[in-house]
C-alpha positions as CSV (number, residue, x, y, z in Angstrom):
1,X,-13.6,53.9,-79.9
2,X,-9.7,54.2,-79.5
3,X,-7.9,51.2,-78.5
4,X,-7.0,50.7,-74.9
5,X,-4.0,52.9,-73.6
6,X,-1.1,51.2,-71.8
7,X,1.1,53.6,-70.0
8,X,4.6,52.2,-68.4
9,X,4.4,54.6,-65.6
10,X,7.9,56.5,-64.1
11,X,7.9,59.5,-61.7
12,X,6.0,62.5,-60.9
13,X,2.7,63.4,-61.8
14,X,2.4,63.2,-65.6
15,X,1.4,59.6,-65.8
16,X,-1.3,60.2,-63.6
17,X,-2.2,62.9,-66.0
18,X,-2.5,61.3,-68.9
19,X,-4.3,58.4,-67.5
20,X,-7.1,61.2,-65.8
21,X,-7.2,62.7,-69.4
22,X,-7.7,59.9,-71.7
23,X,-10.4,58.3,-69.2
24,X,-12.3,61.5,-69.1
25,X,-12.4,61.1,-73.3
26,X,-13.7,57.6,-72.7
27,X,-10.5,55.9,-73.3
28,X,-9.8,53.0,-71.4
29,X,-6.1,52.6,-69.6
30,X,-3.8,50.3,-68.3
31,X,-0.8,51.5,-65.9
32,X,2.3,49.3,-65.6
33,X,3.8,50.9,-62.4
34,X,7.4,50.6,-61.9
35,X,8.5,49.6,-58.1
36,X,10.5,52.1,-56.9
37,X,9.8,54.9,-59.2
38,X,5.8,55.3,-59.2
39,X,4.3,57.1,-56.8
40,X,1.5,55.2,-55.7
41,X,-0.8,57.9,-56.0
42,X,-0.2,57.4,-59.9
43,X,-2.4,54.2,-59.9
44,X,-4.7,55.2,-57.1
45,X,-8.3,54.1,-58.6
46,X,-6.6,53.2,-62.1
47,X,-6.3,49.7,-63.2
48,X,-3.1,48.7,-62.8
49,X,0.1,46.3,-61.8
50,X,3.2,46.8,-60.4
51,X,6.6,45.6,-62.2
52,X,10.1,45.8,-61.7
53,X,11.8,47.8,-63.7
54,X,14.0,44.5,-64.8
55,X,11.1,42.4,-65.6
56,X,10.7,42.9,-68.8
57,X,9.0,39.6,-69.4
58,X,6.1,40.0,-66.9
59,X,6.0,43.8,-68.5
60,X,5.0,42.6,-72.1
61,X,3.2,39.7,-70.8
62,X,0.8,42.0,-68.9
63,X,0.1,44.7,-71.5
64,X,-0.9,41.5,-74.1
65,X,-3.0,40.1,-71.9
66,X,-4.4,43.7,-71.3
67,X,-5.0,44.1,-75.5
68,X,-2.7,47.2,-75.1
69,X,-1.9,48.6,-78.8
70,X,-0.6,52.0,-77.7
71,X,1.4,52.6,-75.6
72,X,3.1,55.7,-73.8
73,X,6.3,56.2,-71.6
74,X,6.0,59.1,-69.2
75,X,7.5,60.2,-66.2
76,X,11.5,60.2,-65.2
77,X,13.2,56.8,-64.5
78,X,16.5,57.1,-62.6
79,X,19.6,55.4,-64.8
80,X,19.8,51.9,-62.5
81,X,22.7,49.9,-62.1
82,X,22.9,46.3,-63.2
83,X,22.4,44.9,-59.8
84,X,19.4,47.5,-59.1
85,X,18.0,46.2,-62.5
86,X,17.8,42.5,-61.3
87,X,16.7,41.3,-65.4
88,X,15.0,38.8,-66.0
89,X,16.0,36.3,-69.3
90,X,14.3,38.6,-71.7
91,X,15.8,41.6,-70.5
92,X,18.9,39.9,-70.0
93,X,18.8,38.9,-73.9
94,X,18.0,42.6,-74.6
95,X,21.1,44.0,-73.1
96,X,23.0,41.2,-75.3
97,X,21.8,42.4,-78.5
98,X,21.9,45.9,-78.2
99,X,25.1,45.9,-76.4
100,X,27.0,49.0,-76.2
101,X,24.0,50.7,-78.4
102,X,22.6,51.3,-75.0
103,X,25.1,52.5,-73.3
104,X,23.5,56.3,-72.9
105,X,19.8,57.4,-72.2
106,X,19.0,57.9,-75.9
107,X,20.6,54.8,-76.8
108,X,19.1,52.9,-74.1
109,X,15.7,54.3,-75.0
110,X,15.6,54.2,-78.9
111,X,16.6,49.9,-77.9
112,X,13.5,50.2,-75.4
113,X,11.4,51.6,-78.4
114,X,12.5,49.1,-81.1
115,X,11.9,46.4,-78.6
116,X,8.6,47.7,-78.1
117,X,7.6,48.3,-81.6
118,X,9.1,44.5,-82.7
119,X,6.3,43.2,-80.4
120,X,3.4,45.0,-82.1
121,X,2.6,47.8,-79.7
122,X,2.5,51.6,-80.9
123,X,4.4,54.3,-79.0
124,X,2.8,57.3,-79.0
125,X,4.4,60.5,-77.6
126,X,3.3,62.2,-74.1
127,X,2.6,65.8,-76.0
128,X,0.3,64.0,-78.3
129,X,-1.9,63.4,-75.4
130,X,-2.2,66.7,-73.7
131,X,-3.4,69.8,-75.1
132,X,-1.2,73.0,-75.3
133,X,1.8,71.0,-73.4
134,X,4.4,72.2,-75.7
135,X,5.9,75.4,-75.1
136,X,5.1,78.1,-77.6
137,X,8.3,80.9,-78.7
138,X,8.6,83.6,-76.5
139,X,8.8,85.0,-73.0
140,X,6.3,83.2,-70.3
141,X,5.9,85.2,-67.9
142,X,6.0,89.1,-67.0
143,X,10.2,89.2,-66.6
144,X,12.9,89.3,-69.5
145,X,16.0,87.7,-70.4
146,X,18.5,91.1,-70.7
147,X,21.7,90.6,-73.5
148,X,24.1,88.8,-70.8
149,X,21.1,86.3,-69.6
150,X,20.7,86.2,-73.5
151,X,24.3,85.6,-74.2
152,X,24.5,82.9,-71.8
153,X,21.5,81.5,-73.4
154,X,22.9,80.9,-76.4
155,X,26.2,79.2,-74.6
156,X,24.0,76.8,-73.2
157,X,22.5,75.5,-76.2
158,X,26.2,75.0,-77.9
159,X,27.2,73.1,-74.9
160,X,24.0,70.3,-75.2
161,X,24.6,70.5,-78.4
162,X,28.2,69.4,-78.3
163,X,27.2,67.0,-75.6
164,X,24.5,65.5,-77.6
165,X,26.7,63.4,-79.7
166,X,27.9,61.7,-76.3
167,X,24.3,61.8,-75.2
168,X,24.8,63.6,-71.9
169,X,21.9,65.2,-70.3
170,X,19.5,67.8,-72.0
171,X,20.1,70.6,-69.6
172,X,23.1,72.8,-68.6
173,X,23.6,76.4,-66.1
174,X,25.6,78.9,-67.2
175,X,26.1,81.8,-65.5
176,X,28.4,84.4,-67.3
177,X,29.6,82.2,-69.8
178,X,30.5,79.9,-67.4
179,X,29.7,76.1,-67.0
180,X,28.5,75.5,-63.5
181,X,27.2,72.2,-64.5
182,X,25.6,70.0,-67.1
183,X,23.1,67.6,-66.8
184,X,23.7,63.7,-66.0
185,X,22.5,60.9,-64.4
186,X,21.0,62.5,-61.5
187,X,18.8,65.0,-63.2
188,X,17.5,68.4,-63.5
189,X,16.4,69.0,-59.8
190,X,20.1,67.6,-58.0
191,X,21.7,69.5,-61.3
192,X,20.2,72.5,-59.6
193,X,20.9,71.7,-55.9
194,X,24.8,71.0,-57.0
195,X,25.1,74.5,-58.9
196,X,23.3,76.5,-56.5
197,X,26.7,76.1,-54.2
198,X,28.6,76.9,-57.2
199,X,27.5,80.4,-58.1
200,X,29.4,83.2,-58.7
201,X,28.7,86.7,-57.3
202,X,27.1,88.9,-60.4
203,X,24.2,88.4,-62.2
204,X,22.7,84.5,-61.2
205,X,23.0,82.2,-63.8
206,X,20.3,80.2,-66.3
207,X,19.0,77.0,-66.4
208,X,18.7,76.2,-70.3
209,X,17.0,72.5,-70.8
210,X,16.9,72.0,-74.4
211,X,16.6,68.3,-76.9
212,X,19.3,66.6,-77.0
213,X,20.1,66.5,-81.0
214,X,18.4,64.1,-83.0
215,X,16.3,62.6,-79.8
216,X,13.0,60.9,-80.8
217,X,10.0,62.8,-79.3
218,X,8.3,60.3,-78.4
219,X,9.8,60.0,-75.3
220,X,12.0,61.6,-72.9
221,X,10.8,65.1,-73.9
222,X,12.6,67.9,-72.1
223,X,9.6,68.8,-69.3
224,X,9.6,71.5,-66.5
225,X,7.0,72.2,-63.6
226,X,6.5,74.3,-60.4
227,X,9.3,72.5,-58.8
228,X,11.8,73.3,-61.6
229,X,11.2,77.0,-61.0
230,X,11.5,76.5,-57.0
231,X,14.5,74.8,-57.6
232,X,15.7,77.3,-59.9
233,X,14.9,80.2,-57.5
234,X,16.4,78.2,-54.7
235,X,19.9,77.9,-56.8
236,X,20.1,81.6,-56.9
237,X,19.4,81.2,-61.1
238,X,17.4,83.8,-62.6
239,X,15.8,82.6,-65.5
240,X,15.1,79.4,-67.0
241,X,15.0,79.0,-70.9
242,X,13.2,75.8,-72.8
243,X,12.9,74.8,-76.4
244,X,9.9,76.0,-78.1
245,X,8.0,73.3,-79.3
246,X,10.3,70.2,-77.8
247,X,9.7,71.0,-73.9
248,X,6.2,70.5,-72.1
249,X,5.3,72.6,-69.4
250,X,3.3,70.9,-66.8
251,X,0.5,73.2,-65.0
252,X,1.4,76.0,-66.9
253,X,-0.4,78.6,-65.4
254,X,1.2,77.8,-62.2
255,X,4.8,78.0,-63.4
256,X,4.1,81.4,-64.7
257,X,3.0,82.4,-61.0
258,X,5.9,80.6,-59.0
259,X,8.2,82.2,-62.0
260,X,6.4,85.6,-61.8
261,X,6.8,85.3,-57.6
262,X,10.6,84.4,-57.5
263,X,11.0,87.6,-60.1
264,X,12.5,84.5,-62.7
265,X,12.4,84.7,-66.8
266,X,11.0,82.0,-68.5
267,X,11.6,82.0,-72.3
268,X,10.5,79.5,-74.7
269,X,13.6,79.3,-77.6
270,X,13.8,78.0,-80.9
271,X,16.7,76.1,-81.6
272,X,17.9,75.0,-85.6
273,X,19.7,71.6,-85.1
């Protein structure tokens, strides 16, 4: 039998997700919901407790006493401030030894990860758990990228690129070669509501959400759903590109029908970094 799962739960559905999934293959779970972040339907007839997001203490304390060995992080957490965070002495202790390591979201998560690990659990990556998550190469979807949308493609990826070394954001729209905006702290659906006032008459531009360089897979993976394409379609974008085989695609086949319906491309790109 596999060892219990522990999964510290953030937004939106995928914890909820996993947890159905692995139950269904016998697997027992454990959900440490994070006050403020998990929707409460996440933890609706799972077992469970609730933590703040600063409590790292209680956090670890609960998944021992649960026998937790693996352990996944899924769903988006919102960057907090240091008063929001409200940490306790161990994660007060953290923040002194990692120091300015954690200063950006990979940083911050690669010291979440070592922490983790130091105390004996095993992180295991969100993809690993779902079958056929990952986007494959190629078009998804019956529209096309044509050479501009193409063009502007592969502007997006040099701009994450560049911004991975100051690790900014995964995603970026571009619309004619132009910038409207890159991805930080308040993520890929506000990223979407700020361009959409920015656009320029022409062609609409392209949401490209790609790894940030060197990112560990484990977490954080680059992940769109029916929303993303709503709020896409809603920005006046017309097409959406992902990284083959480095983005999950949640309820695919319903992404391909809200894509299909708005009359947006979705392409799956592989990227050599």
């Amino acid at each position: 039998m596999k060892n219990k799962l522990g999964i510290i739960a953030g937004g939106g559905a995928l914890p909820r997700q996993i947890a159905d999934i692995s139950r269904s293959q016998g697997r027992e779970v454990f959900i440490v919901a994070l006050e403020g972040y998990t929707d409460a339907k996440t933890v609706d007839g799972q077992p469970h407790a609730w933590v703040r997001l600063g409590a790292v203490g209680k956090t670890l304390e609960l998944l021992r006493s649960e026998n937790v060995i693996d352990l996944v992080l899924a769903g988006p957490v919102r960057r907090p401030s240091l008063a929001d965070l409200r940490p306790d002495l161990t994660a007060l202790n953290l923040l002194r030894k990692f120091g300015k390591k954690a200063l950006g979201d990979d940083g911050l998560l690669r010291s979440i990860l070592a922490t983790l690990e130091g105390e004996g659990f095993r992180i295991v990556g969100a993809d690993t758990l779902l079958e056929s998550v990952l986007a494959e190469p190629g078009i998804i979807g019956v529209h096309t990228p044509d050479k501009q949308a193409q063009r502007d493609i592969k502007r997006g990826a040099d701009v994450l690129a560049a911004l991975s070394s100051v690790d900014i954001g995964q995603a970026a729209v571009i619309q004619e070669g132009l910038v409207l905006g890159v991805e930080a702290i308040e993520g890929t659906d506000a990223l979407l509501a700020r361009c959409g006032a920015l656009r320029r008459e022409g062609p609409g531009g392209i949401l490209v959400k790609l790894r940030k360089v060197g990112q560990d897979d484990r977490v954080d993976l680059p992940t769109i759903g029916v929303e993303t394409i709503r709020a896409a379609a809603q920005a006046g974008l017309r097409g959406v590109a992902i990284e083959a085989g480095g983005t999950m695609i949640m309820e695919r086949d319903e992404v391909i029908r809200e894509a299909d319906d708005q009359g947006l491309f979705v392409i799956a790109v592989e990227i050599s970094k």
